[in-house]
Jmol script that loads the backbone (N, CA, C; Angstrom):
load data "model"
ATOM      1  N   UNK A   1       6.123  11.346   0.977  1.00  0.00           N
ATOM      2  CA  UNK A   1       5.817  11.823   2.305  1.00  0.00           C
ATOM      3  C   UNK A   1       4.960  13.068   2.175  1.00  0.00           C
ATOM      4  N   UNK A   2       3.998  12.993   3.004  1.00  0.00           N
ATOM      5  CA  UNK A   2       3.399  14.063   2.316  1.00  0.00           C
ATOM      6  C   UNK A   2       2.851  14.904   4.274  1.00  0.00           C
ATOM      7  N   UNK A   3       2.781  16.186   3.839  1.00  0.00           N
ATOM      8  CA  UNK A   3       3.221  16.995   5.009  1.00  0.00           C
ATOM      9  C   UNK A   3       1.486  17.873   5.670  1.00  0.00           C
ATOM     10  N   UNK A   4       1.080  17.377   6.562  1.00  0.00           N
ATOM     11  CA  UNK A   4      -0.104  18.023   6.676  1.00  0.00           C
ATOM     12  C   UNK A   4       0.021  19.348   8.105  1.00  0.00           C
ATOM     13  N   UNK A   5       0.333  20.425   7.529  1.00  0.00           N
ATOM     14  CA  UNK A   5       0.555  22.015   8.583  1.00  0.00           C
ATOM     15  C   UNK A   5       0.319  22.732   8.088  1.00  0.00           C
ATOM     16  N   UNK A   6      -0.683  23.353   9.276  1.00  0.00           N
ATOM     17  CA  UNK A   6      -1.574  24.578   8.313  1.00  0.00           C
ATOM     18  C   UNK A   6      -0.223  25.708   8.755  1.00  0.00           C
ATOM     19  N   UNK A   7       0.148  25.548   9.748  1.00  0.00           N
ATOM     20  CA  UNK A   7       0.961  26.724  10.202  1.00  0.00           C
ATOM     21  C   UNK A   7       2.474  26.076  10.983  1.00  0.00           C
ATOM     22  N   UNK A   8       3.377  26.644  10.554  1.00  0.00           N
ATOM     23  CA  UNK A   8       4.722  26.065  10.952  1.00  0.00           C
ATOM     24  C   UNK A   8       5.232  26.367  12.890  1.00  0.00           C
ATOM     25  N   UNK A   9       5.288  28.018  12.749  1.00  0.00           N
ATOM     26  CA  UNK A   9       5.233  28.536  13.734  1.00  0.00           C
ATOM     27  C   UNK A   9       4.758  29.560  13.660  1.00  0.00           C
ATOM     28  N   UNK A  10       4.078  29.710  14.700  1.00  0.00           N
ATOM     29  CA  UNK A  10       2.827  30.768  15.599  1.00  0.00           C
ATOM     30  C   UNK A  10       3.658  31.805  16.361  1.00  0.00           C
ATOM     31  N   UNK A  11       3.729  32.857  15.495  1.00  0.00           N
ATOM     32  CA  UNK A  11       4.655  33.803  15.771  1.00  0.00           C
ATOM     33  C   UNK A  11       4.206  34.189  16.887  1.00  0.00           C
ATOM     34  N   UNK A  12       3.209  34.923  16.814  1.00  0.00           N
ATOM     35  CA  UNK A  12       2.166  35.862  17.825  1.00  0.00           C
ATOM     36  C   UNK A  12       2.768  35.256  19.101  1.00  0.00           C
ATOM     37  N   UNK A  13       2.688  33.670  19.719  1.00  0.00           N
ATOM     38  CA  UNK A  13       2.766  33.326  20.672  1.00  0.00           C
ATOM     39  C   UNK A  13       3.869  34.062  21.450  1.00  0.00           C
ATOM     40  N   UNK A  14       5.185  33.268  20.452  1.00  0.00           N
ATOM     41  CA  UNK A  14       6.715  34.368  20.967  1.00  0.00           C
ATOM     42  C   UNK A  14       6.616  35.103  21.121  1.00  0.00           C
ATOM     43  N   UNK A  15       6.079  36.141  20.203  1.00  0.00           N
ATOM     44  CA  UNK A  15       6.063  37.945  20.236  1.00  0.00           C
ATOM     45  C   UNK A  15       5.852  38.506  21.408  1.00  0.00           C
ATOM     46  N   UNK A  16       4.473  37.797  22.446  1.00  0.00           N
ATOM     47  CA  UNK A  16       3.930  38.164  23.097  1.00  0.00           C
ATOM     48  C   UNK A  16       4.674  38.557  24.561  1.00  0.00           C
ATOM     49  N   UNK A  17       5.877  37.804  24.545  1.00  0.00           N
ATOM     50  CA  UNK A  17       6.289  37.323  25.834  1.00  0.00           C
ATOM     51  C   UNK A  17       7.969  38.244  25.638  1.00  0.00           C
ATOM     52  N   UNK A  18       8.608  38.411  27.284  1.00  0.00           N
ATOM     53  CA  UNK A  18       9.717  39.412  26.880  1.00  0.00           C
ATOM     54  C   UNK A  18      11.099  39.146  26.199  1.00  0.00           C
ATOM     55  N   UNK A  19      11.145  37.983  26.086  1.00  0.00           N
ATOM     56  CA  UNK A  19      11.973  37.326  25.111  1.00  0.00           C
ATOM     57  C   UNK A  19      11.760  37.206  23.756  1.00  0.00           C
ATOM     58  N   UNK A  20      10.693  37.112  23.155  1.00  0.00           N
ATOM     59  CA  UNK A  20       9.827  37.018  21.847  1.00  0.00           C
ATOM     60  C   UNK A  20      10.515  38.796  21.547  1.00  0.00           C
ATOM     61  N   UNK A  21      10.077  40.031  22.122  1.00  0.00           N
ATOM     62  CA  UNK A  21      10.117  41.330  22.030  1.00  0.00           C
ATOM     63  C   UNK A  21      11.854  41.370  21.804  1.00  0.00           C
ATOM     64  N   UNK A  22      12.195  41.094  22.517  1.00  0.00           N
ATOM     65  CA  UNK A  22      14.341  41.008  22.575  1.00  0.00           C
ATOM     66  C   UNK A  22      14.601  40.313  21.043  1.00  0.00           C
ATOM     67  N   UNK A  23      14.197  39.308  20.727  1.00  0.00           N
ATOM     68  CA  UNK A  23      14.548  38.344  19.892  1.00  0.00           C
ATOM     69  C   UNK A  23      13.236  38.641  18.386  1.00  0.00           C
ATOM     70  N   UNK A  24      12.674  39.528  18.104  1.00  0.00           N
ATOM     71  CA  UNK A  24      11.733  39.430  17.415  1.00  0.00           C
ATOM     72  C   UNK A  24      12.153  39.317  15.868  1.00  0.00           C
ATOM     73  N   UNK A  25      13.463  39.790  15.141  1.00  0.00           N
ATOM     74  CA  UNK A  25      14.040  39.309  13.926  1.00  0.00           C
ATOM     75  C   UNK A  25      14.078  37.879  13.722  1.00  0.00           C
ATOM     76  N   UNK A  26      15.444  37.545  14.979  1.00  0.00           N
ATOM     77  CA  UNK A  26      15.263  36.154  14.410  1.00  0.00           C
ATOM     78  C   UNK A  26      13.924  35.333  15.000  1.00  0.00           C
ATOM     79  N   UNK A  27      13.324  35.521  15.327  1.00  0.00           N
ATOM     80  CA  UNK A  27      11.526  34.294  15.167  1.00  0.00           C
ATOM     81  C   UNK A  27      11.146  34.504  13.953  1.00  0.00           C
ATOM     82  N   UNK A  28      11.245  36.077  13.341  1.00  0.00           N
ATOM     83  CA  UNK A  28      10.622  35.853  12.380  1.00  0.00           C
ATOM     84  C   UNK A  28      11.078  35.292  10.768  1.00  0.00           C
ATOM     85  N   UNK A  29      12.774  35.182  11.209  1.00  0.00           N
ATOM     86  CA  UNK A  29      13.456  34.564  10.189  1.00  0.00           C
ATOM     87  C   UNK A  29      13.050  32.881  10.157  1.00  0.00           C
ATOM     88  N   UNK A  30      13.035  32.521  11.507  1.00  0.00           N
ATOM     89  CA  UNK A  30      13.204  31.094  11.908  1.00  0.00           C
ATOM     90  C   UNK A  30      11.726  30.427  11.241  1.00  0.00           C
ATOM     91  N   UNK A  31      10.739  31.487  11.487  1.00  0.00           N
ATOM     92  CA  UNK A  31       9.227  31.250  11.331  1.00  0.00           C
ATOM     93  C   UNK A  31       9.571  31.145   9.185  1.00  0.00           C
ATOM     94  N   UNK A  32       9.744  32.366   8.355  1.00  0.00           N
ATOM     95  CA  UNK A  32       9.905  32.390   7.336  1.00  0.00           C
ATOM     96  C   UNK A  32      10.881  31.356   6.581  1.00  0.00           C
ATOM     97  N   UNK A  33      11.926  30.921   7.452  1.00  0.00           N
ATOM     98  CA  UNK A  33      12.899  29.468   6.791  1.00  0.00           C
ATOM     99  C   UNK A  33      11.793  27.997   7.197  1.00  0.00           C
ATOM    100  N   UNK A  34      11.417  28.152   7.939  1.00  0.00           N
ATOM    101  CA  UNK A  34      10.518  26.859   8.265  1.00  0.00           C
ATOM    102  C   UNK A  34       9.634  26.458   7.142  1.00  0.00           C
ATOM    103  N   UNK A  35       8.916  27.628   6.943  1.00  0.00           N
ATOM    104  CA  UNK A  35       7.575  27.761   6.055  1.00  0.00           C
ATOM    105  C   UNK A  35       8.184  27.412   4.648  1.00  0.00           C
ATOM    106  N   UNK A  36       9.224  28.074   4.140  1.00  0.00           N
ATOM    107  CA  UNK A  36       9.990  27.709   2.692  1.00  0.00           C
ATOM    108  C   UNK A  36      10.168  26.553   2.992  1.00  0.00           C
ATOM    109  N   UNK A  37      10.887  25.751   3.512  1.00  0.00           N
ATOM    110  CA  UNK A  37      11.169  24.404   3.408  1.00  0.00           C
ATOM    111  C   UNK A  37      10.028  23.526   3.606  1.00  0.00           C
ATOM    112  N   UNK A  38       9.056  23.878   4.244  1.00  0.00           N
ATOM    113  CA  UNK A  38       8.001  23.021   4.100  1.00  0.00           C
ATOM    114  C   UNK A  38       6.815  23.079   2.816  1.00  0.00           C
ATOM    115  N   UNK A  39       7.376  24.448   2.461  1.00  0.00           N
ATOM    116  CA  UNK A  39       6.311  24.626   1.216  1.00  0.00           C
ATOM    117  C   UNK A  39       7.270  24.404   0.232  1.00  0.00           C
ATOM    118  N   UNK A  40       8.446  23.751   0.113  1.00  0.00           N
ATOM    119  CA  UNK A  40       9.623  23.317  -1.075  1.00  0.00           C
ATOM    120  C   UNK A  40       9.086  21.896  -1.267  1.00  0.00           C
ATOM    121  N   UNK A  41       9.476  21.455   0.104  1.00  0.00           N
ATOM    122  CA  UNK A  41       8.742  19.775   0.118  1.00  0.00           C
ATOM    123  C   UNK A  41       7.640  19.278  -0.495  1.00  0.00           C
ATOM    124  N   UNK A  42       6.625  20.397   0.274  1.00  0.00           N
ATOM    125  CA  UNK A  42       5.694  20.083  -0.080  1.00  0.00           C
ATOM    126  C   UNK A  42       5.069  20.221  -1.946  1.00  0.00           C
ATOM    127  N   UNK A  43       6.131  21.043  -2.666  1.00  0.00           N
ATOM    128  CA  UNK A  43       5.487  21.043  -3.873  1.00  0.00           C
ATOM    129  C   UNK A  43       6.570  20.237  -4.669  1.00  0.00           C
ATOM    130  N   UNK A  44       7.263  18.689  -3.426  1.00  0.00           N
ATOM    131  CA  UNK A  44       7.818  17.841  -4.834  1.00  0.00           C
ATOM    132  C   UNK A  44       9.119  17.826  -4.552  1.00  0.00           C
ATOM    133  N   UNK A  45      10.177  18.878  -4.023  1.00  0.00           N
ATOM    134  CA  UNK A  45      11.265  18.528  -3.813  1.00  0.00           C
ATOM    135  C   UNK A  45      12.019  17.334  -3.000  1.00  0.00           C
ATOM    136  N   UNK A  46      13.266  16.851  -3.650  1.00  0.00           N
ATOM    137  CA  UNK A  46      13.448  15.263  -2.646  1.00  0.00           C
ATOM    138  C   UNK A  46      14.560  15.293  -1.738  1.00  0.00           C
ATOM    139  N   UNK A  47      14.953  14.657  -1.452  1.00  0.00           N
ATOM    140  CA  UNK A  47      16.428  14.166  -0.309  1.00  0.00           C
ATOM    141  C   UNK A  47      17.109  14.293  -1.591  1.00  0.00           C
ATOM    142  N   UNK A  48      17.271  13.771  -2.781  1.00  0.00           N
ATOM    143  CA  UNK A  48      18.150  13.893  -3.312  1.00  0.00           C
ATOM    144  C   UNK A  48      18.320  14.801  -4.651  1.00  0.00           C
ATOM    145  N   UNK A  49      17.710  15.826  -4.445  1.00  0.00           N
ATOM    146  CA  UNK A  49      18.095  17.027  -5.398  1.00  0.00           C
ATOM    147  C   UNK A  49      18.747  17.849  -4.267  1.00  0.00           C
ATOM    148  N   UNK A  50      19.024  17.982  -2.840  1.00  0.00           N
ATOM    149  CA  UNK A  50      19.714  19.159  -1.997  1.00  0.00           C
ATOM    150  C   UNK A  50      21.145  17.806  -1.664  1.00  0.00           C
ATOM    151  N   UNK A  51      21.517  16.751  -1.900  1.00  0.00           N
ATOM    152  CA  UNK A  51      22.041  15.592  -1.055  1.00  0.00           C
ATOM    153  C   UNK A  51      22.582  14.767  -2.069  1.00  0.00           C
ATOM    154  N   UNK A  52      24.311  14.667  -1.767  1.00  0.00           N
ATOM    155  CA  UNK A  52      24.562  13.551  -2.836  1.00  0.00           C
ATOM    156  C   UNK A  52      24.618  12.201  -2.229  1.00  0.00           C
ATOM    157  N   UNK A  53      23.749  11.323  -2.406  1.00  0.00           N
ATOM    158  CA  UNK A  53      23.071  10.010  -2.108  1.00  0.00           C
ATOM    159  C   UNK A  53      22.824   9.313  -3.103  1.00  0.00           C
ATOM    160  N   UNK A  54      22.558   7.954  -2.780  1.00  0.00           N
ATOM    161  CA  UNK A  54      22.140   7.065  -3.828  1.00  0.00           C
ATOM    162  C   UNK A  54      21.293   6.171  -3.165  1.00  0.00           C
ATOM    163  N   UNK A  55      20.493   5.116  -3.259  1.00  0.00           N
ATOM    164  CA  UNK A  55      19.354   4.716  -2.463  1.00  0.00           C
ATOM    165  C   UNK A  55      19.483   3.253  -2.823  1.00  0.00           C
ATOM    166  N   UNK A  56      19.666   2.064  -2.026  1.00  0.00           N
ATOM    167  CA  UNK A  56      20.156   0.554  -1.945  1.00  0.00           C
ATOM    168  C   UNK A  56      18.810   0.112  -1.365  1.00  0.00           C
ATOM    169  N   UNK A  57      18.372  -0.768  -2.353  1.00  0.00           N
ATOM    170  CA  UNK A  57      16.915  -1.650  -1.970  1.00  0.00           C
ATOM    171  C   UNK A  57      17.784  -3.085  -2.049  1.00  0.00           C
ATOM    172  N   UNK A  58      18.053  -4.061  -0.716  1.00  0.00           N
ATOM    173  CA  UNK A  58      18.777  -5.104  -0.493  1.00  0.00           C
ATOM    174  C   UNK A  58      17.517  -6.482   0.305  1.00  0.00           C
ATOM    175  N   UNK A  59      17.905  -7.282   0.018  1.00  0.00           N
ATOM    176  CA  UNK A  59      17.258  -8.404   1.083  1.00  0.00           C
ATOM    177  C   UNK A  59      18.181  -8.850   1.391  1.00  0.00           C
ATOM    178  N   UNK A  60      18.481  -9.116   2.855  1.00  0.00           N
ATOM    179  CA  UNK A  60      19.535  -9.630   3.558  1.00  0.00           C
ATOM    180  C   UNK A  60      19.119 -10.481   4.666  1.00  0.00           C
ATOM    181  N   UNK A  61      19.670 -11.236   5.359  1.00  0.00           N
ATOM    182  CA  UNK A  61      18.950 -12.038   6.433  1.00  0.00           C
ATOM    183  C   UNK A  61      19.653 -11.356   7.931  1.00  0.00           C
ATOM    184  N   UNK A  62      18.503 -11.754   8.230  1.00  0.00           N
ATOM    185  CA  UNK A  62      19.276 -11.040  10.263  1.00  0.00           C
ATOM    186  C   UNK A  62      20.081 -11.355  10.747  1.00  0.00           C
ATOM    187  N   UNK A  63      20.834  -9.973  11.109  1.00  0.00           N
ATOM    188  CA  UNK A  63      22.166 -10.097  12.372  1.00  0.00           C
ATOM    189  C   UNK A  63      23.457 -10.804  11.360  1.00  0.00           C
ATOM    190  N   UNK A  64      23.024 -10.309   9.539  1.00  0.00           N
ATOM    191  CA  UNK A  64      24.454 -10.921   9.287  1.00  0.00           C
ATOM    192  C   UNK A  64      24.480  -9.427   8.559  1.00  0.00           C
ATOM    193  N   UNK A  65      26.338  -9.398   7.926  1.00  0.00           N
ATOM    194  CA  UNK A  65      26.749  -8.192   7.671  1.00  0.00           C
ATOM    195  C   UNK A  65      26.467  -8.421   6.168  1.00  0.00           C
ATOM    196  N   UNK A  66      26.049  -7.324   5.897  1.00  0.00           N
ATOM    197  CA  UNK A  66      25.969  -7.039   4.033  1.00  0.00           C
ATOM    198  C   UNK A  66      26.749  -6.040   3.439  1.00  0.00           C
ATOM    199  N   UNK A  67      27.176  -6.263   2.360  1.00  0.00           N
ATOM    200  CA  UNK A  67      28.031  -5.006   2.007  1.00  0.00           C
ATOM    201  C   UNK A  67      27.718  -4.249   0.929  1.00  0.00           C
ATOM    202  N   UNK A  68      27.312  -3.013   1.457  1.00  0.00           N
ATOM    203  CA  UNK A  68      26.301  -1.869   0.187  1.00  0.00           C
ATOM    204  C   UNK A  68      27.375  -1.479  -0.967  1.00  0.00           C
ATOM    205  N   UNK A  69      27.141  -1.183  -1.954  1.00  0.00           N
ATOM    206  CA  UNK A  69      27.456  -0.835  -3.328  1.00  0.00           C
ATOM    207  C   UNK A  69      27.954   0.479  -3.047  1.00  0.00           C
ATOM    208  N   UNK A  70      29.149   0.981  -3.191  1.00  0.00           N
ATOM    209  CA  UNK A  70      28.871   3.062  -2.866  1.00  0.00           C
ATOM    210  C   UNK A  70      29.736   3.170  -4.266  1.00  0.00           C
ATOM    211  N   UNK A  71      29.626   4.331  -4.309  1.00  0.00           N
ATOM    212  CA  UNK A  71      30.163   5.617  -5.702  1.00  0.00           C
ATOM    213  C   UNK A  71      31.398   6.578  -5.055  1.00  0.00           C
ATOM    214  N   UNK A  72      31.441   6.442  -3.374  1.00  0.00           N
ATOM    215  CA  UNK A  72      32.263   7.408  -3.232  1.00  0.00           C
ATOM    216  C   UNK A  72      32.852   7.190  -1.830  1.00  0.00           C
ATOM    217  N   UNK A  73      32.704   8.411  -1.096  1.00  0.00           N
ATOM    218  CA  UNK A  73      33.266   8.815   0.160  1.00  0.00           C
ATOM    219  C   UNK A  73      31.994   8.815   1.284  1.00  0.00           C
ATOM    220  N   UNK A  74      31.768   7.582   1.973  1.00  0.00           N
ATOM    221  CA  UNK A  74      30.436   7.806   2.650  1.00  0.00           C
ATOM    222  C   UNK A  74      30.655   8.375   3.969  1.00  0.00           C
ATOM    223  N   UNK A  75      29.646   9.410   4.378  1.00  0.00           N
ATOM    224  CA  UNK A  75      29.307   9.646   6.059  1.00  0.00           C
ATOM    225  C   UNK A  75      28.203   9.600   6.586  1.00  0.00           C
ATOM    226  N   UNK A  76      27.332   8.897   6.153  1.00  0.00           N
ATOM    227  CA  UNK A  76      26.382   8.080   6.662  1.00  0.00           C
ATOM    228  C   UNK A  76      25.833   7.152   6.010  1.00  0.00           C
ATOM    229  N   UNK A  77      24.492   6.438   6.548  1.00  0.00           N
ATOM    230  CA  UNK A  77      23.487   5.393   5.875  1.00  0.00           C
ATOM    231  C   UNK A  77      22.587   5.934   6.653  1.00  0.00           C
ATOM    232  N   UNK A  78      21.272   5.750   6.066  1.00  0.00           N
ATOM    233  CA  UNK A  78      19.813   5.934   6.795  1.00  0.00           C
ATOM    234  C   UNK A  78      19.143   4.844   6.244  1.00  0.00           C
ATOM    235  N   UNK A  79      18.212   4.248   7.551  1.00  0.00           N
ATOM    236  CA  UNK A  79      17.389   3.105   6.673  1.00  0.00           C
ATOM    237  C   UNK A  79      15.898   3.673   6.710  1.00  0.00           C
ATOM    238  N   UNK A  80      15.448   3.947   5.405  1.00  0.00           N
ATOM    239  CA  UNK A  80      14.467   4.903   5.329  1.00  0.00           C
ATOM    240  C   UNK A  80      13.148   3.798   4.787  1.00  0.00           C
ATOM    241  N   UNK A  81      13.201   2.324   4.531  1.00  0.00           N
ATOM    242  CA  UNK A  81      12.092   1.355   4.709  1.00  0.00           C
ATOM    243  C   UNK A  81      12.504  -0.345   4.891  1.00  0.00           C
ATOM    244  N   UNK A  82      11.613  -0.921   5.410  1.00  0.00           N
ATOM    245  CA  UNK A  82      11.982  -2.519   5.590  1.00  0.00           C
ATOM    246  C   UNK A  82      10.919  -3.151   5.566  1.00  0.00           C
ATOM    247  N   UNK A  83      10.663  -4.043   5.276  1.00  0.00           N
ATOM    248  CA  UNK A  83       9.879  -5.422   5.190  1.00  0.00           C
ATOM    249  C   UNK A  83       9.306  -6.038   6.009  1.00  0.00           C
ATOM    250  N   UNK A  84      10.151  -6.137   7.135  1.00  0.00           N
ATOM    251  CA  UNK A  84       9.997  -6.956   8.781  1.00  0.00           C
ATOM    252  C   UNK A  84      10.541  -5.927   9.686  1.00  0.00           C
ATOM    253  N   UNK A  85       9.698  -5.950  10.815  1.00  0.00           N
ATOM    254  CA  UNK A  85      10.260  -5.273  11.988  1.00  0.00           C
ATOM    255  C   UNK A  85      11.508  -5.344  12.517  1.00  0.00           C
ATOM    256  N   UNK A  86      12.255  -3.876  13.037  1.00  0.00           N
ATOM    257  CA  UNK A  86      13.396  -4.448  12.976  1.00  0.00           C
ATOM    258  C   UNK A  86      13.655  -3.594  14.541  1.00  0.00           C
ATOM    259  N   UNK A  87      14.381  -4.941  15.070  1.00  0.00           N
ATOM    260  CA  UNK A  87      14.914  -4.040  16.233  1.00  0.00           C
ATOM    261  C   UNK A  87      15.995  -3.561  16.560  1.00  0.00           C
ATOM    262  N   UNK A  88      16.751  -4.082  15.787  1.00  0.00           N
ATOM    263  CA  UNK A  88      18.384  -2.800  16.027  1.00  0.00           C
ATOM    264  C   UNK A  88      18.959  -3.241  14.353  1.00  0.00           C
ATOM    265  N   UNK A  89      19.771  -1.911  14.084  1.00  0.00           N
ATOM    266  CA  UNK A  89      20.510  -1.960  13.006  1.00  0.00           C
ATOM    267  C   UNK A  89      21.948  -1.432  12.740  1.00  0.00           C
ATOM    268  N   UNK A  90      22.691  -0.920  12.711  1.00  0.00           N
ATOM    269  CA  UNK A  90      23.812  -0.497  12.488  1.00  0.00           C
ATOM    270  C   UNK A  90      24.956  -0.655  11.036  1.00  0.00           C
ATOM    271  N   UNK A  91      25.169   0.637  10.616  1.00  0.00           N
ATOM    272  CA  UNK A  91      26.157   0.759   9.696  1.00  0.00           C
ATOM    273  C   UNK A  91      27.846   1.137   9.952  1.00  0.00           C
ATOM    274  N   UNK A  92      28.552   0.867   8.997  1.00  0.00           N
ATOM    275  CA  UNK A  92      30.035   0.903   9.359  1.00  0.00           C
ATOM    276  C   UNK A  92      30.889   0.791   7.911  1.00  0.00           C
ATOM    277  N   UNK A  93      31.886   0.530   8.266  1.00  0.00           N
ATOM    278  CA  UNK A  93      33.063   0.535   7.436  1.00  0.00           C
ATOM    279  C   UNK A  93      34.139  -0.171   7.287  1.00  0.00           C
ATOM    280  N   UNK A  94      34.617  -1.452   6.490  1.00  0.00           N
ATOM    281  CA  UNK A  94      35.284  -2.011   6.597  1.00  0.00           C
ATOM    282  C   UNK A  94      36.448  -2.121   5.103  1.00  0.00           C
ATOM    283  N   UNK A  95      37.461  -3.164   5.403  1.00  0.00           N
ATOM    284  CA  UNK A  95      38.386  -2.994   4.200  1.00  0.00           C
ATOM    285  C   UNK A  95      37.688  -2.828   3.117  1.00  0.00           C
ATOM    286  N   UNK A  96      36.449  -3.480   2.460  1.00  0.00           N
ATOM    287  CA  UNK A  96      35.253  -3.848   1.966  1.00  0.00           C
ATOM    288  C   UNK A  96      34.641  -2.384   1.221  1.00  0.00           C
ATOM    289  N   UNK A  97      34.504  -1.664   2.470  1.00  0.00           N
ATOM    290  CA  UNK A  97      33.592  -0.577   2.082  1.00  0.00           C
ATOM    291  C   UNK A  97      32.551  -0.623   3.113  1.00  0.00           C
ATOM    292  N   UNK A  98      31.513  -0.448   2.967  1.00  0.00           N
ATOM    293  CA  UNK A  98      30.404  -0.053   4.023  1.00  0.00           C
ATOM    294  C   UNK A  98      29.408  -1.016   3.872  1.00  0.00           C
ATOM    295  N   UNK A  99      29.212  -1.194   4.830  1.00  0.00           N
ATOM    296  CA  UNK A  99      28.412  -2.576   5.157  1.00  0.00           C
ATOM    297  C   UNK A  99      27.257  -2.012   6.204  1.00  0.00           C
ATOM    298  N   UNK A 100      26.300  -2.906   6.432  1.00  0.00           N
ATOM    299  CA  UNK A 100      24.957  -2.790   7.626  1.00  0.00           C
ATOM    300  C   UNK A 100      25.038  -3.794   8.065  1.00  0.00           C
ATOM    301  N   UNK A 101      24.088  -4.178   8.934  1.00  0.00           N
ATOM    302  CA  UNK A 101      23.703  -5.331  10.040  1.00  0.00           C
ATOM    303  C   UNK A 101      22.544  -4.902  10.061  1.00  0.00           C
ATOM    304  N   UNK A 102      21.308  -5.732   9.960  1.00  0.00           N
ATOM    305  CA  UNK A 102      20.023  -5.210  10.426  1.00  0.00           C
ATOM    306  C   UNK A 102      19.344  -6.675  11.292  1.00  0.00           C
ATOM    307  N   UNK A 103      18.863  -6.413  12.097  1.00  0.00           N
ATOM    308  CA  UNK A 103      18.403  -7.605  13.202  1.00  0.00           C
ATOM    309  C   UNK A 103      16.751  -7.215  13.206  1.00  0.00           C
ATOM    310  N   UNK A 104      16.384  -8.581  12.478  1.00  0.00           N
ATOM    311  CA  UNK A 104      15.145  -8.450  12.291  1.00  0.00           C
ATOM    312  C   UNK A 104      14.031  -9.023  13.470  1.00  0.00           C
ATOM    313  N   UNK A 105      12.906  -8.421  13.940  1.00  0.00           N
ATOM    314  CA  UNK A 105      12.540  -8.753  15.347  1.00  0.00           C
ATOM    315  C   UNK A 105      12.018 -10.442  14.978  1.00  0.00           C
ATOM    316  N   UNK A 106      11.704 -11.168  14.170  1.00  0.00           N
ATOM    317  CA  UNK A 106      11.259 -12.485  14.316  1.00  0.00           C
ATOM    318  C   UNK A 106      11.450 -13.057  12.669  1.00  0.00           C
ATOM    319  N   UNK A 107      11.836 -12.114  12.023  1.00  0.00           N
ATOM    320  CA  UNK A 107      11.960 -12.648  10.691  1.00  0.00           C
ATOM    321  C   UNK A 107      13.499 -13.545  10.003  1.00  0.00           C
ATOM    322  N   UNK A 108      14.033 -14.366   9.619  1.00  0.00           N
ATOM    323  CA  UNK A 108      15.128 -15.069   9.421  1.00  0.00           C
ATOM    324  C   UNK A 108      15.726 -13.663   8.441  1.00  0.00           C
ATOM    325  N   UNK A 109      14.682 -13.484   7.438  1.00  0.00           N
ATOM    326  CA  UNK A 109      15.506 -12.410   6.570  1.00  0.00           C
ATOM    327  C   UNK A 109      14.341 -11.420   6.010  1.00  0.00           C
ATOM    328  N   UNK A 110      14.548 -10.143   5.062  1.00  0.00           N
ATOM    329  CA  UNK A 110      13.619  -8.845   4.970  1.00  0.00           C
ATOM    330  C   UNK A 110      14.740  -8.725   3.675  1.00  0.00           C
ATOM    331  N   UNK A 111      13.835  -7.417   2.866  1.00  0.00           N
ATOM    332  CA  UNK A 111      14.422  -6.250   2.168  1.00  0.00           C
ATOM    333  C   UNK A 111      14.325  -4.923   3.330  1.00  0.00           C
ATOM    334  N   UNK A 112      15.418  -4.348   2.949  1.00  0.00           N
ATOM    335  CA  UNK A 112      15.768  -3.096   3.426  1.00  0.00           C
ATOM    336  C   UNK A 112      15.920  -1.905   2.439  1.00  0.00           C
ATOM    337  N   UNK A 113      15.632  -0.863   2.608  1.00  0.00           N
ATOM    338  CA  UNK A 113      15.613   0.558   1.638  1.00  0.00           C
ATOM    339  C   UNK A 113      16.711   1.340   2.441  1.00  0.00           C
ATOM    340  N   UNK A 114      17.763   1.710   2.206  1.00  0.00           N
ATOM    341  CA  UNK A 114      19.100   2.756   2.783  1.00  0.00           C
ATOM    342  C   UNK A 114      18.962   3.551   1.767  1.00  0.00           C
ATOM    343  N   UNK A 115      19.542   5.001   2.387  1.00  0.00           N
ATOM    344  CA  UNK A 115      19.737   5.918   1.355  1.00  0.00           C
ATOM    345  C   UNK A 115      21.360   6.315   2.164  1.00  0.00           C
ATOM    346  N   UNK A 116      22.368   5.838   1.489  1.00  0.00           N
ATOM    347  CA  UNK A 116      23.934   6.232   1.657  1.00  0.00           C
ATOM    348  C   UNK A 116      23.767   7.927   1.288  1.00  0.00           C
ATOM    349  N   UNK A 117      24.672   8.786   2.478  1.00  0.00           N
ATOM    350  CA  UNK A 117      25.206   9.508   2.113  1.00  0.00           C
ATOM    351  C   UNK A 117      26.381   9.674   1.384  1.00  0.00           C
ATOM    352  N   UNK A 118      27.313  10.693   0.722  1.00  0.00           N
ATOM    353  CA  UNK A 118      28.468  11.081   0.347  1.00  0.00           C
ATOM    354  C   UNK A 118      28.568  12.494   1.154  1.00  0.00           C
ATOM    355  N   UNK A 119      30.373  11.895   0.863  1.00  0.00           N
ATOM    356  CA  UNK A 119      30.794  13.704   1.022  1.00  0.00           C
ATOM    357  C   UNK A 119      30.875  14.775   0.154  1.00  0.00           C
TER     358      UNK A 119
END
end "model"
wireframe off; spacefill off
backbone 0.3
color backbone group
């Protein structure tokens, strides 16, 4: 992913105004945490050096349940790529472990890319 901002936030704008003047520390904290994290990203850092995750590349067919592989204690799933358009998806939890559903808009079946969280 790659991040194209010349400028995060435009301090000056806030400053200018009588709330910007009341509040002028934190903008400029908010402005200086923005800029680090985008200039962290931007030189290479991933989801999973700050995040304990693991990342499931699956082909599954639509609107049936699959059941992901985990290492641990999950509190989420993100589906971060797919194959076929998809119009609804949903993750969960069963005796099993954690499973998805992904409903593909015209395709019988796709690969999907999840990145499982842990706790």
């Amino acid at each position: 992913m790659k991040l194209f901002i010349n400028r995060i936030i435009e301090t000056s704008r806030f400053l200018s105004t009588d709330a910007g003047q009341q509040l002028t520390d934190f903008i400029n904290y908010m402005a200086d945490l923005a800029e680090q994290v985008v200039r962290t990203l931007r030189n290479g850092l991933t989801f999973g050096d700050n995040f304990s995750c693991s990342i499931s590349d699956v082909e599954l067919r639509s609107a049936t349940q699959l059941q992901l592989q985990t290492t641990g204690s999950v509190f989420g799933v993100l589906l971060v790529g797919q194959s076929q358009e998809v119009s609804r998806w949903h993750w969960g939890q069963n005796d099993q472990g954690v499973y998805v559903v992904v409903t593909f808009v015209s395709a019988a079946k796709g690969k999907c890319k999840f990145v499982i969280l842990y706790n």
